[in-house]
C-alpha positions as CSV (number, residue, x, y, z in Angstrom):
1,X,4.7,-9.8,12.7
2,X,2.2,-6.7,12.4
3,X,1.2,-4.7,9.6
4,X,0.1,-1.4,8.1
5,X,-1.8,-0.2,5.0
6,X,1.3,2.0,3.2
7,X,0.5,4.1,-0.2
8,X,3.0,2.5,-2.7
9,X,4.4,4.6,-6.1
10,X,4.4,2.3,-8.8
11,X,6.1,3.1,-12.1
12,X,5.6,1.5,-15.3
13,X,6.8,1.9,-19.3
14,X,4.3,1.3,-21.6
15,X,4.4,0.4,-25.1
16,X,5.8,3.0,-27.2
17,X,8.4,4.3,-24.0
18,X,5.7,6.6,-22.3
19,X,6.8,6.2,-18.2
20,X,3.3,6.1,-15.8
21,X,3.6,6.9,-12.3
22,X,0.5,6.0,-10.1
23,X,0.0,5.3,-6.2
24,X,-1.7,2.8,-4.6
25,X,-2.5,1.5,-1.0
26,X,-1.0,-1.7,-0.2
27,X,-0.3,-4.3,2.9
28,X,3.0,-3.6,4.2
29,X,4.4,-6.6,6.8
30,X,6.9,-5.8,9.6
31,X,8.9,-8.0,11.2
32,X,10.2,-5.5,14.3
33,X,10.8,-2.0,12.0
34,X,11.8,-4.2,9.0
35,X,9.4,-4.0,6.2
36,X,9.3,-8.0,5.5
37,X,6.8,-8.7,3.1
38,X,3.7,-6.9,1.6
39,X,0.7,-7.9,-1.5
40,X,1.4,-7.0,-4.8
41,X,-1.9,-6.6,-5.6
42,X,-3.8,-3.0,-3.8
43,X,-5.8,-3.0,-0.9
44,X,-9.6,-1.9,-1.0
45,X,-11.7,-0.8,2.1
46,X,-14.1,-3.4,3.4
47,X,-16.0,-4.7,6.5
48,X,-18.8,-6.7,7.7
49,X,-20.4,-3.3,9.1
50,X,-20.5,0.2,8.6
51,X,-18.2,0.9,11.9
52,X,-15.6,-1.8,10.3
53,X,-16.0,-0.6,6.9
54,X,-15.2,3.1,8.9
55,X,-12.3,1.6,11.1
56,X,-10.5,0.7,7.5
57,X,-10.6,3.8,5.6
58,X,-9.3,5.7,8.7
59,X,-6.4,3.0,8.4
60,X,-6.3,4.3,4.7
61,X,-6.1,7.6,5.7
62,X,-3.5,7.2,7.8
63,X,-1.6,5.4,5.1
64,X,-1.6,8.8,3.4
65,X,0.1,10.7,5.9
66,X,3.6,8.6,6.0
67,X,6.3,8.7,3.5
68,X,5.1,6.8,0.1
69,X,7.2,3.8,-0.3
70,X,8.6,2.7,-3.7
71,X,7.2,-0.6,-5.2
72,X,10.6,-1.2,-7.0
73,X,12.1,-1.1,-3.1
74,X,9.9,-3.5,-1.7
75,X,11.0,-7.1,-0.8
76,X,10.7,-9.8,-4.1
């Protein structure tokens, strides 16, 4: 299993039928090319040192520059 941070469209109807559309960086697990599992909940940048802290956002970054996968597609 590997895995990949992946920026995630979320959509949502609130109260009163307005539809919000956001993004937000996610987990994504693989099992071979198959996207098998991923967290719900967003992913935040962090490390025990600058250089990790670094290392992670350039993970974010390349997050950005793939296709933005669609929560409502994503494995229950």
């Amino acid at each position: 299993m590997t895995w990949e941070y992946r920026a995630i469209r979320h959509i949502e109807t609130m109260p009163g039928g307005k539809t919000v559309v956001w993004l937000q960086i996610h987990r994504v697990y693989y099992e071979g090319d198959t996207i098998s599992s991923w967290e719900p909940n967003p992913s935040w940048p962090g490390g025990e040192s600058l250089e990790e802290l670094q290392k992670d956002l350039l993970l974010f970054s390349i997050a950005l520059e793939k296709r933005i996968l669609k929560a409502e597609d994503m494995p229950k």
